[in-house]
Steps between C-alpha positions, in 0.01 A plus 500: 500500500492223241502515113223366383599222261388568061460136509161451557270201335114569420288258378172582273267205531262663326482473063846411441710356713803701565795603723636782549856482628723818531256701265540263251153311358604106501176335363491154554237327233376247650146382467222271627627258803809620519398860583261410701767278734707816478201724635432265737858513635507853482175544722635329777869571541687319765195194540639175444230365203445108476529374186194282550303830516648707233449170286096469626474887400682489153415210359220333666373268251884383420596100639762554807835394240377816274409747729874443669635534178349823377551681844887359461523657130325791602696561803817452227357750294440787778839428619681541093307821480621599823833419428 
């Protein structure tokens, strides 16, 4: 019979955002676009997302130059919370 592993990740999507990783409470603080691109990820693990759309759904009203660069810097800042 296999162990079953202590290293499980949970997610709470729900008031604060925050992982749980081996027991441990890892909250991640991040607000507005950026946890809403993280939700989104979350929601649909393993789907390829086009940046076009995630763009269109974050920051609709944004020219095409500034919506690239706000997913880009809020991609960066999922990834150095992440990290």
């Amino acid at each position: 019979m296999a162990a079953v592993s202590s290293r499980v990740l949970s997610v709470s999507l729900f008031g604060p955002l925050l992982f749980r990783y081996c027991r441990a409470v890892v909250p991640l603080n991040l607000t507005g676009a950026t946890r809403e691109l993280l939700t989104l990820l979350l929601a649909h693990p393993g789907v390829a997302q086009r940046r076009e759309q995630l763009m269109a759904r974050l920051w609709p009203e944004a020219e095409p130059g500034k919506a690239r660069s706000a997913l880009t810097t809020a991609l960066w800042r999922i990834n150095k919370r992440l990290e």
